[in-house]
KOLRODO-372293 format. One record per residue: residue in three letters; z, y, x of N, C-alpha, C in turn. Coordinates in steps of 0.2 Angstrom, whole numbers, padded with zeros to 4 digits, always signed. Layout:
<nodes>
ALAZYXZYXZYX
...
</nodes>
This chain:
<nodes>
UNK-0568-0057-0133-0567-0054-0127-0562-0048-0127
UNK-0561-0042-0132-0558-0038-0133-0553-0043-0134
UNK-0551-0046-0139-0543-0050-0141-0541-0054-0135
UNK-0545-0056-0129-0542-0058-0125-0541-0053-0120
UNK-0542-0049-0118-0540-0044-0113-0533-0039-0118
UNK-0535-0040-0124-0528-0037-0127-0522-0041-0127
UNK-0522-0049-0127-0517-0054-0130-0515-0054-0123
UNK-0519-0054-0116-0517-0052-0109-0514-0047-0109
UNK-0515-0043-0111-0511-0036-0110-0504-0034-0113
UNK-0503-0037-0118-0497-0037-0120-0490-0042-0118
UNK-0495-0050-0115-0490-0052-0113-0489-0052-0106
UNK-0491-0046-0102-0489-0042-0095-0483-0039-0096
UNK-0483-0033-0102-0481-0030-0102-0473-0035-0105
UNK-0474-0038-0109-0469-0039-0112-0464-0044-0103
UNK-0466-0047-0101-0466-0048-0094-0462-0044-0090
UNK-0462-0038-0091-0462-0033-0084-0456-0030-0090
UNK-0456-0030-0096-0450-0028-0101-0445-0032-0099
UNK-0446-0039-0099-0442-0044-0096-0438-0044-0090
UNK-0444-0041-0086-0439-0042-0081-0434-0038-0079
UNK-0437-0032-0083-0434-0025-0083-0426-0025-0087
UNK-0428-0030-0090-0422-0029-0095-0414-0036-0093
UNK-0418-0040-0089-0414-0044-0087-0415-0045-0080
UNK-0414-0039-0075-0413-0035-0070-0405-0029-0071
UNK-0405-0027-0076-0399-0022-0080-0394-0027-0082
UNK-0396-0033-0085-0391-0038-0089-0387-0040-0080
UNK-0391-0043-0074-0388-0044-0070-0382-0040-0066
UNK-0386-0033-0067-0383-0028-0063-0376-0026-0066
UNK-0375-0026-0072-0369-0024-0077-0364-0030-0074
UNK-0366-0037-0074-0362-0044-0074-0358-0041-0067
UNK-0363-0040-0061-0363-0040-0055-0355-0033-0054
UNK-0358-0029-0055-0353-0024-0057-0346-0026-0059
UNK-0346-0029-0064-0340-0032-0071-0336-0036-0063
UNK-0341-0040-0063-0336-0047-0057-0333-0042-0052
UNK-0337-0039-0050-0335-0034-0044-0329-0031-0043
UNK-0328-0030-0050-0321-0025-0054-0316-0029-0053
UNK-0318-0034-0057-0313-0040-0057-0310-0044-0054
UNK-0315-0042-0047-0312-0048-0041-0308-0043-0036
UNK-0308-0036-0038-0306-0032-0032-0300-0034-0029
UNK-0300-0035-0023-0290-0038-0023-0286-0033-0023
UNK-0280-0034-0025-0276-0031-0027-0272-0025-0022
UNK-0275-0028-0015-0272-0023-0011-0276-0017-0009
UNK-0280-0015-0012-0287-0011-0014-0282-0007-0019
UNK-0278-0008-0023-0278-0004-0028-0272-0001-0030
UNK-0270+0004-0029-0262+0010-0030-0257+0003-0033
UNK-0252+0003-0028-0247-0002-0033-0240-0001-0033
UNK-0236+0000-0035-0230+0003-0037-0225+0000-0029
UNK-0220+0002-0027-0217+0001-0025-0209-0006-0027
UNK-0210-0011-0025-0205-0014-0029-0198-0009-0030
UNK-0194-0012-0036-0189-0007-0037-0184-0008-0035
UNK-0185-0013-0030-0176-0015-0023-0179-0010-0019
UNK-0185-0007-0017-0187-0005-0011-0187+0003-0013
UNK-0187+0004-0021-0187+0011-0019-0181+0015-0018
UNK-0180+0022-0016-0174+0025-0015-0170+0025-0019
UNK-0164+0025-0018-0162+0027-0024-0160+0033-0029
UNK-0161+0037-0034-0161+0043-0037-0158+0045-0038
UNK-0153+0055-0035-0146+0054-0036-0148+0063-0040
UNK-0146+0061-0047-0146+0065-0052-0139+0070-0051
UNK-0142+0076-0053-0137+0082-0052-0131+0079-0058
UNK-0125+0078-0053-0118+0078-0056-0114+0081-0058
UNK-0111+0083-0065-0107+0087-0067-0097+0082-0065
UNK-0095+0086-0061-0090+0084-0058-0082+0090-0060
UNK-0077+0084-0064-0072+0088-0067-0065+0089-0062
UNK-0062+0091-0062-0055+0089-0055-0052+0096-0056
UNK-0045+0096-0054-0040+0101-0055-0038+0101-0047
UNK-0043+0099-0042-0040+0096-0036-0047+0104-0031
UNK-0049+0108-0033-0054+0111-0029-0052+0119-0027
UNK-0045+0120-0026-0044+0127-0025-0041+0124-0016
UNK-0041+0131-0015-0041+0132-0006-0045+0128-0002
UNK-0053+0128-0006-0059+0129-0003-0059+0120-0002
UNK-0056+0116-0005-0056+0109-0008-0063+0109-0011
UNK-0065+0111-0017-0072+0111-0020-0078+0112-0016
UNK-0077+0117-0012-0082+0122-0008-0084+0115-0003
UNK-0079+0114+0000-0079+0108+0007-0084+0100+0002
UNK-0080+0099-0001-0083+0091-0005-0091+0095-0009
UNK-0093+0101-0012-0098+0101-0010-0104+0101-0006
UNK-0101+0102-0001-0106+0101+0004-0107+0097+0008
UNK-0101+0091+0008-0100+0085+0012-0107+0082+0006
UNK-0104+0082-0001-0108+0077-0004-0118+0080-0004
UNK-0117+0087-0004-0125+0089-0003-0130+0083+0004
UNK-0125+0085+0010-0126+0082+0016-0128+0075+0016
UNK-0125+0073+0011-0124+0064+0009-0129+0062+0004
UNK-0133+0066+0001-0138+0065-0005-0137+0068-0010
UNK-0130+0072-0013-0129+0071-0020-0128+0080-0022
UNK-0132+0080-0027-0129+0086-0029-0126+0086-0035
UNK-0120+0091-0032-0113+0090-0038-0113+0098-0040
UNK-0111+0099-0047-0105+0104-0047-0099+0103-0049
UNK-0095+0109-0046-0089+0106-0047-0086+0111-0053
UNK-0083+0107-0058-0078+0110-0064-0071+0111-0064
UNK-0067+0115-0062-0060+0116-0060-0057+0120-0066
UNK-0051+0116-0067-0046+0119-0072-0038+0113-0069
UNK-0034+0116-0074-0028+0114-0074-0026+0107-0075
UNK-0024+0104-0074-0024+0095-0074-0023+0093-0082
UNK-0018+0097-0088-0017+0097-0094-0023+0099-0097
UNK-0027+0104-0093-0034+0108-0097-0039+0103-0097
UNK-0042+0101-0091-0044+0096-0090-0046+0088-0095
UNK-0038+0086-0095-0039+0081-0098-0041+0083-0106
UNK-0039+0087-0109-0040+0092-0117-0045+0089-0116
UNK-0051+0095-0112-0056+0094-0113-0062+0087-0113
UNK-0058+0083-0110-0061+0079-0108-0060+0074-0114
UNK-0054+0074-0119-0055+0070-0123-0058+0074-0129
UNK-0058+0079-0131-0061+0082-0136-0070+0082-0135
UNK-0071+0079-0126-0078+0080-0127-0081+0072-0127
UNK-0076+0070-0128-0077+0061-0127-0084+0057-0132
UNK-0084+0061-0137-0089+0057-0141-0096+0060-0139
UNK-0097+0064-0138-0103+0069-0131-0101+0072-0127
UNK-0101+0068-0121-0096+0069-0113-0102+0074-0108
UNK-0098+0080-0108-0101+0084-0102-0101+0082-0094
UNK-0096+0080-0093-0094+0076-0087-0095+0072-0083
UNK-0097+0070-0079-0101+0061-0075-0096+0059-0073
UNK-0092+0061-0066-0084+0061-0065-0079+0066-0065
UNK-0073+0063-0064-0067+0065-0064-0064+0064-0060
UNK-0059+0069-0055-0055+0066-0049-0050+0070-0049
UNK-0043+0069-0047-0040+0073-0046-0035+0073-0048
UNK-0033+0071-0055-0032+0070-0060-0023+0064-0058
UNK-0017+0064-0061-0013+0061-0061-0013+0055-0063
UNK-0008+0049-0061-0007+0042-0065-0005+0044-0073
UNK-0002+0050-0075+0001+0050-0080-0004+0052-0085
UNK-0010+0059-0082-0016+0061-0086-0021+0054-0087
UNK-0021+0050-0083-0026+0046-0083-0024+0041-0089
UNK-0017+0040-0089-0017+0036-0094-0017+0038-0101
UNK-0016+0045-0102-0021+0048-0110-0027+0047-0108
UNK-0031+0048-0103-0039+0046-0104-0039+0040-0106
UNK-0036+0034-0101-0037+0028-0106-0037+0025-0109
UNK-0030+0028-0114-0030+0027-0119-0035+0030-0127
UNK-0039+0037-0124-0042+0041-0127-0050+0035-0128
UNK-0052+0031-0123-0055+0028-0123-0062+0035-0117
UNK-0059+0036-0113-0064+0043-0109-0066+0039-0104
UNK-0063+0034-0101-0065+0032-0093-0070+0027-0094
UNK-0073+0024-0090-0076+0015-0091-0071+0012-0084
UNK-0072+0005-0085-0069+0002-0079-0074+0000-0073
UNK-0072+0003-0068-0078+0001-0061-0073+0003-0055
UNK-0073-0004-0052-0069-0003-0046-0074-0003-0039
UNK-0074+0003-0034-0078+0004-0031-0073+0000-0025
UNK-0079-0001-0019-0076-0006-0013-0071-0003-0009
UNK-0071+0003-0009-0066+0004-0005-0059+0004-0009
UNK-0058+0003-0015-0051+0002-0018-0048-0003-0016
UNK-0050-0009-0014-0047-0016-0010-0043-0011-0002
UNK-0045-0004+0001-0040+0000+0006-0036+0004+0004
UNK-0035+0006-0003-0030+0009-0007-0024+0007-0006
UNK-0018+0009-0005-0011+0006-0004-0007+0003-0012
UNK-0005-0004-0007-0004-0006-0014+0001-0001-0019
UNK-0001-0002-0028+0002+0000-0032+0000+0004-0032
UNK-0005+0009-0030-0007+0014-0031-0012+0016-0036
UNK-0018+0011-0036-0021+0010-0040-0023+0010-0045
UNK-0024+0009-0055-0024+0009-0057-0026+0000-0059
UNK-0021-0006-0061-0022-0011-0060-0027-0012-0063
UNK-0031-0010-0071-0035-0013-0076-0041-0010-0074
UNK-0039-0006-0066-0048-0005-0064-0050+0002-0067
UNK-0047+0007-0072-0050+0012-0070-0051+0019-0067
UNK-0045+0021-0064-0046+0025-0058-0041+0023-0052
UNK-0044+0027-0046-0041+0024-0041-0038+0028-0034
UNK-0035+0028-0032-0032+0033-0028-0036+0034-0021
UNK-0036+0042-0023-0039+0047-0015-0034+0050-0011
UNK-0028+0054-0015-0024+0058-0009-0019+0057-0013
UNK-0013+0058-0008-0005+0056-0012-0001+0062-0009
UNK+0003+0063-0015+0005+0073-0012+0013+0068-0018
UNK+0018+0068-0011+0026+0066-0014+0031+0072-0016
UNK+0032+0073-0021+0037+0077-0025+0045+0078-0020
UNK+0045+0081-0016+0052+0079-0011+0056+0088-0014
UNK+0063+0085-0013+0068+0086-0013+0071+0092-0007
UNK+0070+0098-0004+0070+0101+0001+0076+0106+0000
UNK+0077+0110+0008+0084+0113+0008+0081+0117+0013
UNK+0085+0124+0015+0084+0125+0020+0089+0127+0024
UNK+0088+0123+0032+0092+0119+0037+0095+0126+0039
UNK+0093+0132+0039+0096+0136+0040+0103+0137+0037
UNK+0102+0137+0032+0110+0138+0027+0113+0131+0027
UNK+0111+0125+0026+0113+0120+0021+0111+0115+0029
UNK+0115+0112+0034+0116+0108+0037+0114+0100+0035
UNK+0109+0096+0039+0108+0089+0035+0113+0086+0034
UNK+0120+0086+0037+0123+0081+0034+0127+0084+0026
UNK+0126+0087+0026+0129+0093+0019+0124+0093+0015
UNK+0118+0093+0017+0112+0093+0011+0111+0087+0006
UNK+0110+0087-0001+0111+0081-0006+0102+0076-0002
UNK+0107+0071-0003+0105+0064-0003+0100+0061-0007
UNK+0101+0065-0012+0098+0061-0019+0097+0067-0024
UNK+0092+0066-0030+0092+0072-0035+0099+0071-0039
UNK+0102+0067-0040+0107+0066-0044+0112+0069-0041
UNK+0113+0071-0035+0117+0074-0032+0120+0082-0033
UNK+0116+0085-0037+0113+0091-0037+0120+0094-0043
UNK+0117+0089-0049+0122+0091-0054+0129+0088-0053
UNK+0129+0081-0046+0137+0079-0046+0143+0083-0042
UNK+0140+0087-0039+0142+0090-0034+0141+0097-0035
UNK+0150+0100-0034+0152+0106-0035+0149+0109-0029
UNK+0147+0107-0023+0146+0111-0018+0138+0116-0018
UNK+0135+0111-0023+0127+0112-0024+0126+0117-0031
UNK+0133+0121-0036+0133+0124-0042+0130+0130-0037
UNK+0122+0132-0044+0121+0139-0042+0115+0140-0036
UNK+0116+0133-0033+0111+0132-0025+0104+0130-0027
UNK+0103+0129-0031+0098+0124-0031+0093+0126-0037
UNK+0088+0127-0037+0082+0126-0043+0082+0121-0048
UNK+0082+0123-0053+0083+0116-0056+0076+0118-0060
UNK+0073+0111-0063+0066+0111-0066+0065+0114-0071
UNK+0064+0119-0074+0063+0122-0080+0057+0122-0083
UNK+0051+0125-0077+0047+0126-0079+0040+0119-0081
UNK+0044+0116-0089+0042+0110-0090+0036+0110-0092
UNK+0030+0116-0092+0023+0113-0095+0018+0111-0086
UNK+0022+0110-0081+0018+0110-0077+0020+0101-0075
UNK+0016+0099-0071+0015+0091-0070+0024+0091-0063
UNK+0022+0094-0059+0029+0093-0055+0036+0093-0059
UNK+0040+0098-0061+0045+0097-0065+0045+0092-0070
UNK+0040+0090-0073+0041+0085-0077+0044+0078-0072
UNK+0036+0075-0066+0040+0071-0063+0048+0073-0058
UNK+0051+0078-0058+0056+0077-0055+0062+0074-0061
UNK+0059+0078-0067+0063+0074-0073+0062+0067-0074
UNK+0056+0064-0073+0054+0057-0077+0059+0052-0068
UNK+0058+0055-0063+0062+0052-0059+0069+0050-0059
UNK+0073+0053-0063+0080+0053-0065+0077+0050-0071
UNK+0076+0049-0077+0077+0047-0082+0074+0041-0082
UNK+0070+0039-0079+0068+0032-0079+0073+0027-0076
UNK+0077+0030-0073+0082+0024-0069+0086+0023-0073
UNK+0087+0025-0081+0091+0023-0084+0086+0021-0093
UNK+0081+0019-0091+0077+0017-0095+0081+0011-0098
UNK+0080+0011-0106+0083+0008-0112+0078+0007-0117
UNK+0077+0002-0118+0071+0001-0126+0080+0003-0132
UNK+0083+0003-0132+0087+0006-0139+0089+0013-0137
UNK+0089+0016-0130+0090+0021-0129+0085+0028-0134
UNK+0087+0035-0133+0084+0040-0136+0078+0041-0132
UNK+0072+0040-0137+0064+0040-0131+0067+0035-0125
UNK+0066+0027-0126+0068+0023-0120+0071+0026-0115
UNK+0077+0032-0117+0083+0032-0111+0089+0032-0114
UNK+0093+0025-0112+0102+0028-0110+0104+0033-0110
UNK+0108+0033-0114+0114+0042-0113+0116+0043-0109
UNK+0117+0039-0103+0119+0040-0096+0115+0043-0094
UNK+0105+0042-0096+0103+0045-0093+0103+0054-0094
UNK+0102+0054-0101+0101+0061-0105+0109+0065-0102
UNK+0114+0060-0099+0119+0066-0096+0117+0068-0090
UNK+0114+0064-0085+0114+0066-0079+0107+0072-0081
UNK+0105+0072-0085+0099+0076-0086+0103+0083-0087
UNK+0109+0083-0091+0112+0088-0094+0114+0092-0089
UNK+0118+0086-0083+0121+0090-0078+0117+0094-0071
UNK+0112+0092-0073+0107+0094-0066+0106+0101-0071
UNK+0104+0104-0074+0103+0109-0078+0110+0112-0078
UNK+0114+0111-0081+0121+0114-0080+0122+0117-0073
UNK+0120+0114-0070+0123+0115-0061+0119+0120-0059
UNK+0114+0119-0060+0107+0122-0056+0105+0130-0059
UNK+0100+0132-0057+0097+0140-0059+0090+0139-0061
UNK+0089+0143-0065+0081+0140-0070+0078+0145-0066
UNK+0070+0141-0065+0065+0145-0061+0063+0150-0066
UNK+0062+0156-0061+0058+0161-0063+0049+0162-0064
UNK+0046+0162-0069+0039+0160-0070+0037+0168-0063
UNK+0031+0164-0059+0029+0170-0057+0032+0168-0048
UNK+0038+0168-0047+0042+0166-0041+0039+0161-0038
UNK+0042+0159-0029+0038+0155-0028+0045+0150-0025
UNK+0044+0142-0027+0050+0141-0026+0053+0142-0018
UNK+0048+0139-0014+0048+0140-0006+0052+0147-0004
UNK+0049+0151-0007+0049+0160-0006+0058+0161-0006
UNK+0061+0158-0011+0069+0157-0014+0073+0151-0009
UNK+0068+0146-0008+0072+0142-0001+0072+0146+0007
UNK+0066+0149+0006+0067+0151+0012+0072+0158+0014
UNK+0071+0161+0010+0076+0167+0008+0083+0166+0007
UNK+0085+0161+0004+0092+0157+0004+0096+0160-0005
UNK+0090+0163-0008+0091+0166-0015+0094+0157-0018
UNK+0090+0154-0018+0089+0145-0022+0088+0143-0014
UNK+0095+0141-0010+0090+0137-0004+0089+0129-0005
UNK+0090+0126-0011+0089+0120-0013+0083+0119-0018
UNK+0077+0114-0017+0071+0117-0023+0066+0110-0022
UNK+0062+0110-0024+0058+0107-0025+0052+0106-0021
UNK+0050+0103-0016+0043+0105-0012+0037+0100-0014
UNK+0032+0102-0016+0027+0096-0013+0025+0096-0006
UNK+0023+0089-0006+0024+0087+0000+0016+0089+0005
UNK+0010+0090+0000+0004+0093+0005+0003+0102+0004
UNK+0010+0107+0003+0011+0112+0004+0016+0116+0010
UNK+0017+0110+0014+0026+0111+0016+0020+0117+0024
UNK+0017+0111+0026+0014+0116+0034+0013+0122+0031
UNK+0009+0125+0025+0007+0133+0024+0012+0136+0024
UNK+0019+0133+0018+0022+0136+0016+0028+0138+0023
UNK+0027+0135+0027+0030+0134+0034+0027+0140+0037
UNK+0021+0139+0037+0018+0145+0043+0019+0152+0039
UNK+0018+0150+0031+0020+0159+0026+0025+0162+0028
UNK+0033+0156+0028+0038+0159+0027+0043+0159+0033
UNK+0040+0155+0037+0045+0156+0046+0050+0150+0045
UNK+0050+0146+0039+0056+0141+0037+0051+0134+0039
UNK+0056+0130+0042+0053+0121+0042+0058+0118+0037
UNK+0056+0119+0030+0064+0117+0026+0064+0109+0029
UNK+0070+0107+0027+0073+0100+0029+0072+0097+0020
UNK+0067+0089+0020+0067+0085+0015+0071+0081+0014
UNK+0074+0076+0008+0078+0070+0006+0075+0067+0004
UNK+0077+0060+0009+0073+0055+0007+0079+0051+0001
UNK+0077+0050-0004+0082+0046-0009+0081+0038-0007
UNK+0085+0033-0009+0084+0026-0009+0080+0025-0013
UNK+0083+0029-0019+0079+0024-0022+0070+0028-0022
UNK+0069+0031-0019+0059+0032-0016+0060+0041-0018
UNK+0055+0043-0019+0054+0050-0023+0045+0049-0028
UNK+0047+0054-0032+0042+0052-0036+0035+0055-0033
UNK+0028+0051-0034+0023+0052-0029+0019+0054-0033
UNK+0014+0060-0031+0009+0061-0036+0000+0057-0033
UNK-0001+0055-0036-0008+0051-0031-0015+0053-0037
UNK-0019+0056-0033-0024+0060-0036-0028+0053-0036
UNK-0032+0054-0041-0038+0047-0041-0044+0051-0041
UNK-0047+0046-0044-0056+0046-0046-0060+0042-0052
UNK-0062+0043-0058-0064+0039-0061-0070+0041-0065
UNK-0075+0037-0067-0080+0039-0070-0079+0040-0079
UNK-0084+0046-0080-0082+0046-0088-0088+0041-0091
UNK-0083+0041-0097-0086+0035-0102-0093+0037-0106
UNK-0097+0035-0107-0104+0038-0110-0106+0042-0106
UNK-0107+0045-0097-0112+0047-0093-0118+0044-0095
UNK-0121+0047-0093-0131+0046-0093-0132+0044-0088
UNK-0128+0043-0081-0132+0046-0075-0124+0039-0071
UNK-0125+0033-0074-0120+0031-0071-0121+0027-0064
UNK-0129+0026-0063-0128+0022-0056-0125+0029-0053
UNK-0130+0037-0054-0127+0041-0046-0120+0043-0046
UNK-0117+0039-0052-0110+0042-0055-0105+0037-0049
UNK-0110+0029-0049-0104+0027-0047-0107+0027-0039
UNK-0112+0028-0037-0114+0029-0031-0110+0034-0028
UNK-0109+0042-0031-0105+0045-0029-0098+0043-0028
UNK-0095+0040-0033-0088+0039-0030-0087+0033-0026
UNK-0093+0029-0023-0091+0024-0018-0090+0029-0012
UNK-0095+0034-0014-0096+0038-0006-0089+0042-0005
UNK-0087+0046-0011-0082+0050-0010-0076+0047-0007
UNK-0073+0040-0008-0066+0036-0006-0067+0031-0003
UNK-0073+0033+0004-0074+0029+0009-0067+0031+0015
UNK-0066+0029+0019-0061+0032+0025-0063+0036+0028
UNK-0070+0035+0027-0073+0042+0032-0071+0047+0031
UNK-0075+0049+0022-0075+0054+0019-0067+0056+0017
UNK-0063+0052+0015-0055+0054+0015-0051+0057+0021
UNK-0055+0051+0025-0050+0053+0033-0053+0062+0036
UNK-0060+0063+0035-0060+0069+0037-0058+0075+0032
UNK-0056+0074+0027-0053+0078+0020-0046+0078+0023
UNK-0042+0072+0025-0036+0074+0027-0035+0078+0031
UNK-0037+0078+0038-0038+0082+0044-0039+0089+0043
UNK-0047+0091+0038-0047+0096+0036-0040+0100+0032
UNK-0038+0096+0028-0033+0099+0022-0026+0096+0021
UNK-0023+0094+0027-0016+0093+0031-0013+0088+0025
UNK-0019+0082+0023-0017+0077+0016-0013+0071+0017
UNK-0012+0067+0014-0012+0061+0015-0015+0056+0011
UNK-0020+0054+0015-0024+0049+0010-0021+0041+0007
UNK-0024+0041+0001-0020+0034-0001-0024+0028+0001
UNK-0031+0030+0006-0034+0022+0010-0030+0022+0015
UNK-0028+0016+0014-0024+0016+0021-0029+0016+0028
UNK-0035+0016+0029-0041+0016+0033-0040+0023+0036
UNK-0041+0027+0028-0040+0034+0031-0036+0037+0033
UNK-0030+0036+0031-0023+0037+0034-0022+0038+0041
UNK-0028+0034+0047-0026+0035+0053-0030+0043+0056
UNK-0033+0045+0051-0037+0052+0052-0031+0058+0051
UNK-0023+0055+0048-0023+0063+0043-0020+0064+0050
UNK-0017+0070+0050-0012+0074+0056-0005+0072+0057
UNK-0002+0072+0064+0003+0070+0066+0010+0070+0062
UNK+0010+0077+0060+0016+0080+0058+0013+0075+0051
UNK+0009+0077+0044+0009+0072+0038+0011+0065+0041
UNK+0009+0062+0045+0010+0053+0047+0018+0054+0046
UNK+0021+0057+0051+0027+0056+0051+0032+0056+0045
UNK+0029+0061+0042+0032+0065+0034+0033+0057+0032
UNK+0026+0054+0029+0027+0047+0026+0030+0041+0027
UNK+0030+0042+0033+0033+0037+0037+0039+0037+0036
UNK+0044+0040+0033+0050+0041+0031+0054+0041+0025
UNK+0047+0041+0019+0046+0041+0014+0045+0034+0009
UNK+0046+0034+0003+0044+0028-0001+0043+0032-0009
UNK+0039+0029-0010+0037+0030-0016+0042+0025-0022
UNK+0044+0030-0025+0047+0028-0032+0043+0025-0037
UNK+0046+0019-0040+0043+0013-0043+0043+0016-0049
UNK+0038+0018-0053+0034+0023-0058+0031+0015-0065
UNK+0034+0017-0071+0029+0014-0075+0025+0019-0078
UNK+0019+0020-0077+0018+0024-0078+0016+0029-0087
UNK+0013+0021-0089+0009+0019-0096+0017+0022-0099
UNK+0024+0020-0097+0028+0021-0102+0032+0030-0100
UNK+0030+0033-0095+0033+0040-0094+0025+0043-0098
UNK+0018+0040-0097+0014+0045-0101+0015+0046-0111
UNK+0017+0039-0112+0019+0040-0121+0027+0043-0122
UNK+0030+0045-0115+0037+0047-0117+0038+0055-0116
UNK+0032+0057-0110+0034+0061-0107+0037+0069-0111
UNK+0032+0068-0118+0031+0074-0122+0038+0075-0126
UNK+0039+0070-0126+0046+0069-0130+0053+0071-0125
UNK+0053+0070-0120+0058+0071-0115+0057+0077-0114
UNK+0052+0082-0114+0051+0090-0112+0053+0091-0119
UNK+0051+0089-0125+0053+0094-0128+0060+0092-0131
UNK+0065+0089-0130+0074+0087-0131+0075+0091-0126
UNK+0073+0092-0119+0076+0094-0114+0076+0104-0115
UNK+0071+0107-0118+0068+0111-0119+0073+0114-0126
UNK+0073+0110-0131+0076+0112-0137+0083+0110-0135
UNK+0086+0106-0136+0092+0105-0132+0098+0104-0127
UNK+0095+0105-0121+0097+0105-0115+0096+0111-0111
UNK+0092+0114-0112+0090+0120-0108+0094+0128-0110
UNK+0097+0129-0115+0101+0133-0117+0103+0139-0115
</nodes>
């Protein structure tokens, strides 16, 4: 009796252990599936990566183009636009230094500003990458860098000016070659001395290119190296400090050198509207570009940035602002009356450029040690 009321007892118990135990085994399973089947849309999930923003990383931005409030302005345009920039400003020859001494660990994201001539030591330096952004297809032709690595924002033309007050336009030279051929111009006129800056150079590479010679001295004809003598012979060396304008208007040099996105100020500075020459054969054009450097970190906002910088929009209102001439033809219809006119008279001289960047060191310094005397 007792073994029977025990052997009952234990198999209750083991029963109720049972059930107990394979009630937990359920409950776990139940859980586990539960986990498992939750649909996906129950659960934090990432935004695809077409849909998210895009991310525009603080950019280090290099340019010789940011004085009279240029930098200040394109700061804030690009703030407004998404991007935050700073801007780095020096001399266009400092500039490029830097940029190729820092080429193997590049400080820099972009670079704008900058000449056809400096751009071609960067490319040669190996500093740029090639990206051509959409608005280059509105850049005027030849303007651009063909191989795609920088591309042109503003065109500021190296012109030949006199003032109309002394020097009558049919009397004023025609041409830079004029200057040293004619006795009437001895003494009149500025002649380019001060060779470490980018303008006197191209008023030099202007003349000496037209007599471009592969057996010539540095690829030029003695005919050129003469007309080079005689402009210098004829002319009066700038004064470092002076201001060329300052000498035309005054009638000290009423014959000199202008650029051509200085002329309104120096107009309203000095009471003078000097009179420009158009030459046949073009005048030389300075066209500021935009390019990305080579080894950025940050190349999509690199190149995000300069799609946005060389819109027409963003050029057209830079021209308006800063009395420019932009090299989109789009923007062009933004700049100001008086600039429109200005170019519309003008042509740009047919520039190689690749062969005045490997020459140009060499013709400053013959002209400097031997011509300049």
């Amino acid at each position: 009796m007792k073994k029977s009321l025990l052997t009952a007892s234990i198999l209750t118990l083991s029963l109720v252990l049972a059930a107990c135990g394979g009630g937990n085994a359920n409950e776990e399973q139940d859980t586990n599936n539960a986990s498992a089947e939750q649909p996906a849309a129950q659960q934090p999930a990432e935004q695809p990566a077409a849909e998210q923003p895009a991310k525009n990383e603080k950019l280090i931005v290099y340019t010789n183009a940011n004085s009279d409030g240029r930098g200040d302005w394109l700061v804030e345009k690009a703030k407004a636009a998404g991007f935050e920039i700073e801007i780095v400003g020096a001399g266009g020859a400092d500039l490029t230094n830097r940029l190729i001494a820092e080429k193997n660990n590049p400080v820099a994201d972009v670079v704008f500003g900058l000449n056809n001539m400096l751009y071609e030591n960067l490319k040669k330096e190996n500093v740029l990458i090639q990206y051509v952004p959409a608005w280059a297809a509105d850049v005027e032709a030849g303007l651009n860098d063909p191989e795609g690595y920088y591309h042109g924002l503003v065109k500021q033309a190296i012109l030949l000016g006199y003032n109309p007050d002394i020097i009558s336009a049919d009397k004023a030279p025609k041409d830079w070659l004029d200057l040293g051929n004619n006795p009437e111009f001895q003494g009149k006129y500025e002649a380019p001395t001060m060779l470490g800056q980018i303008t006197p150079q191209l008023v030099v590479a202007g003349i000496l290119t037209r007599y471009q010679d592969a057996n010539g001295e540095y690829g030029i004809a003695q005919a050129g190296w003469d007309e080079i003598k005689k402009l210098y012979d004829n002319g009066v060396g700038a004064v470092e400090g002076e201001d060329t304008y300052a000498n035309i208007a005054s009638g000290k040099t009423p014959i000199g050198t202008i650029v051509s996105g200085t002329l309104k100020k120096k107009t309203e500075q000095y009471g003078v509207a000097a009179g420009t020459v158009s030459p046949e054969v073009g005048v030389p054009m300075i066209v500021e570009h935009a390019g990305i450097v080579n080894g950025t970190k940050k190349i999509d906002t690199a190149q995000r940035f300069v799609e946005w910088m060389g819109t027409a929009e963003v050029q057209g209102e830079f021209a308006a602002q800063f009395n420019a001439m932009p090299a989109n033809t789009k923007a062009a219809e933004q700049a100001n009356e008086e600039v429109k006119a200005l170019y519309a008279s003008l042509k740009a001289q047919a520039f190689d450029w690749g062969f005045i960047s490997d020459n140009v060191g060499s013709w400053v310094e013959k002209i400097e040690l031997e011509i300049m005397k």
